[in-house]
C-alpha positions as CSV (number, residue, x, y, z in Angstrom):
1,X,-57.2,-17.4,48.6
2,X,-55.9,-15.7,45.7
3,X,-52.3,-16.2,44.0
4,X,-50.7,-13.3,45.7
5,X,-51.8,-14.2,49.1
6,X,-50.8,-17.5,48.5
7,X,-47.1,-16.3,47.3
8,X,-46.9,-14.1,50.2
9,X,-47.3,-17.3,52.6
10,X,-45.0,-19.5,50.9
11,X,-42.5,-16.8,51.4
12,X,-43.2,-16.2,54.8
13,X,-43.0,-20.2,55.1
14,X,-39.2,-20.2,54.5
15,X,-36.7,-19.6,56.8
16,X,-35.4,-16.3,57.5
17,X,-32.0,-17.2,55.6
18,X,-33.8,-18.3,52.7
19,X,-35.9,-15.2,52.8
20,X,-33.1,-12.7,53.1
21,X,-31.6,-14.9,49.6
22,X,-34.7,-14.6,47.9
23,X,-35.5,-11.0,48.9
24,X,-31.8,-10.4,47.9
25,X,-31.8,-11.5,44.6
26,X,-35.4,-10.1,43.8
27,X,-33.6,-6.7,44.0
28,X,-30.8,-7.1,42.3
29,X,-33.1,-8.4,39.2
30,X,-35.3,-5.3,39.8
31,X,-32.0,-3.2,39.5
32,X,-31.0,-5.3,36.6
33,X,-34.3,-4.9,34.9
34,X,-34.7,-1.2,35.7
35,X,-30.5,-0.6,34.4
36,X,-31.5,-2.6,30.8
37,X,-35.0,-0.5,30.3
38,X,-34.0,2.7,31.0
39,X,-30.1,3.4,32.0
40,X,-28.5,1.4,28.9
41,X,-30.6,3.3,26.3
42,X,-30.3,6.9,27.8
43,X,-26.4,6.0,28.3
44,X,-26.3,4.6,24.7
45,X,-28.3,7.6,23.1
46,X,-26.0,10.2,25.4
47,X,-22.9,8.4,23.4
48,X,-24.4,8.9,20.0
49,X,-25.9,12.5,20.5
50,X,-21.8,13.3,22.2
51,X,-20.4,11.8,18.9
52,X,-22.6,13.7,16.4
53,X,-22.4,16.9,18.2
54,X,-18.5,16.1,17.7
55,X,-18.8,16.0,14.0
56,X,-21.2,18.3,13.8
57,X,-18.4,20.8,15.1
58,X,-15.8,19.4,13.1
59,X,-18.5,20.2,10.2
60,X,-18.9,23.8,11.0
61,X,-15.3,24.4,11.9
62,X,-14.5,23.3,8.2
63,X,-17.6,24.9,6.9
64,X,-16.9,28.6,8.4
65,X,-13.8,29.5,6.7
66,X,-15.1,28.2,3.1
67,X,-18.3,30.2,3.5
68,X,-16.4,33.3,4.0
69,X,-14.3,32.7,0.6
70,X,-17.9,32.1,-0.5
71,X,-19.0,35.3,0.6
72,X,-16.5,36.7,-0.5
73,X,-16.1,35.5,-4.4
74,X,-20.0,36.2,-4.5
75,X,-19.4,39.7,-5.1
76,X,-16.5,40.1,-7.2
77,X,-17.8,40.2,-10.9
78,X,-15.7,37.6,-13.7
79,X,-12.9,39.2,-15.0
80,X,-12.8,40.4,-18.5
81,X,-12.4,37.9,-20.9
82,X,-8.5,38.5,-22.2
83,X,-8.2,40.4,-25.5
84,X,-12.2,40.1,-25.5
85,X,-12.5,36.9,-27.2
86,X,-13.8,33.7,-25.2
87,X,-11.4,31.5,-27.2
88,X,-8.1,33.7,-26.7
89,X,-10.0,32.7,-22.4
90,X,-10.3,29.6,-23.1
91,X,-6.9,29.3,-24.9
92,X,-5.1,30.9,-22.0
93,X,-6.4,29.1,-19.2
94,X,-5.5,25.8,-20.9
95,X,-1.9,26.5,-21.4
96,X,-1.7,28.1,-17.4
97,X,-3.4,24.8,-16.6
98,X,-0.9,22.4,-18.2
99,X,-3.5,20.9,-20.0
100,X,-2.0,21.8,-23.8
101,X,-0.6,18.9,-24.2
102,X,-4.0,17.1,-24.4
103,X,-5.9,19.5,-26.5
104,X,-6.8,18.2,-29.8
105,X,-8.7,21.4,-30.9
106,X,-10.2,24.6,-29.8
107,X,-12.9,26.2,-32.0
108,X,-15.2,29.0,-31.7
109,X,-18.7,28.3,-33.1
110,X,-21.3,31.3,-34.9
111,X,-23.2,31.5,-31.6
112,X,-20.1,32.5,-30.0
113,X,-19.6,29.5,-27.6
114,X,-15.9,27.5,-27.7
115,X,-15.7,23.6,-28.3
116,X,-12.9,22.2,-26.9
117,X,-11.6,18.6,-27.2
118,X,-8.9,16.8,-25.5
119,X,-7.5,13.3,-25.5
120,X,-6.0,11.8,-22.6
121,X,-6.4,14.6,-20.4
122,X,-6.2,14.3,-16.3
123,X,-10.0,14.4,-15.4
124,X,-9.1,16.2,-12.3
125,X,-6.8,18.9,-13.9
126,X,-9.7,19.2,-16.5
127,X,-12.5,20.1,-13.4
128,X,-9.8,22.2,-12.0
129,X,-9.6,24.5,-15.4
130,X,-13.2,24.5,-15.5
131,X,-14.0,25.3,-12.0
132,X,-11.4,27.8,-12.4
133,X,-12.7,29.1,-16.0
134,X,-16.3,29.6,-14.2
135,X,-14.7,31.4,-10.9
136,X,-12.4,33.8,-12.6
137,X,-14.3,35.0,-15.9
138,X,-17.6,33.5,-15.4
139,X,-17.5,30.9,-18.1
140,X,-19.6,28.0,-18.1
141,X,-19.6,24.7,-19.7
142,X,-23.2,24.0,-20.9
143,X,-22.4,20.1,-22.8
144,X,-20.0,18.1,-21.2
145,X,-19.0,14.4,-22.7
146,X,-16.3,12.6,-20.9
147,X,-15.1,9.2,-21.8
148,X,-12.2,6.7,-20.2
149,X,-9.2,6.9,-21.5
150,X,-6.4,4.2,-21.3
151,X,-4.5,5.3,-18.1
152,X,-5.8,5.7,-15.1
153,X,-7.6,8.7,-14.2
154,X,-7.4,10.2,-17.5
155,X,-10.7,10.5,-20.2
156,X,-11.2,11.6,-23.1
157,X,-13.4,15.2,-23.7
158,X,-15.2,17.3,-24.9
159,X,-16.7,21.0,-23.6
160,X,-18.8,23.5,-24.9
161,X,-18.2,26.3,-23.2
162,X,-20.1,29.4,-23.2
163,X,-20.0,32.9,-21.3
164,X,-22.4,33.4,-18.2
165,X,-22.4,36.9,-19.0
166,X,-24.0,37.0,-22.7
């Protein structure tokens, strides 16, 4: 007699009450088994793919809006650089940014690009005027050196800034 044959008679050995306890609790380990292999992970994957398509939406709701003020600065060309000069641009912009207070100096070099320095200076007013600088007359800064200053969030810097267009 093999194994199973010999399981089967055992089992059929026992009393019915036994039997119907046995068969009983065989099942509800089967179900148990079959709910930890296969529900518990397709439940638990469902979750995870629900919560990413959430921020994924979230994502795209922020993103849609910004892409079309993307769009549409890609077309406009920089504005003119006021009274033609990069410095009187440069000049300008720093005063409408508040940031005159913390320039040290200003210069315009032979190759026509503007070194600007400033000392304790709000790092994020300073991105601000240049994100701003490169948005509205296309200036760039190609050499950037920031340092920390004493107070919190403000540095120490210094900018070459040139024109995109020349």
């Amino acid at each position: 007699m093999n194994s199973l044959q010999q399981l089967r008679q055992w089992f059929m050995s026992l009393d019915k009450r036994e039997r119907q306890v046995l068969g009983s609790g065989a099942v509800i380990l089967v179900v148990f088994i079959v709910y930890l292999a296969l529900v518990s992970p397709y439940l638990g994957h469902r979750h995870a793919l629900t919560a990413e398509v959430k921020s994924q939406s979230a994502l795209l709701a922020w993103m849609r809006p910004v892409a079309s003020r993307i769009e549409a600065s890609q077309g406009k060309p920089p504005a003119a650089l006021p009274g033609g000069s990069l410095l009187g641009a440069v000049n300008a912009s720093i005063a409408s940014a508040g940031l005159a207070a913390a320039l040290q100096q200003a210069q315009q070099s032979d190759d026509g690009t503007v070194r600007a320095q400033f000392k304790s200076v709000d790092f994020d007013r300073l991105v601000n005027w240049l994100a701003g600088l490169q948005r509205t007359y296309g200036v760039v800064a190609s050499d950037v050196t920031v340092t920390r200053a004493s107070g919190p969030g403000q540095v120490d810097a210094s900018i070459r800034l040139e024109d995109s267009a020349s």
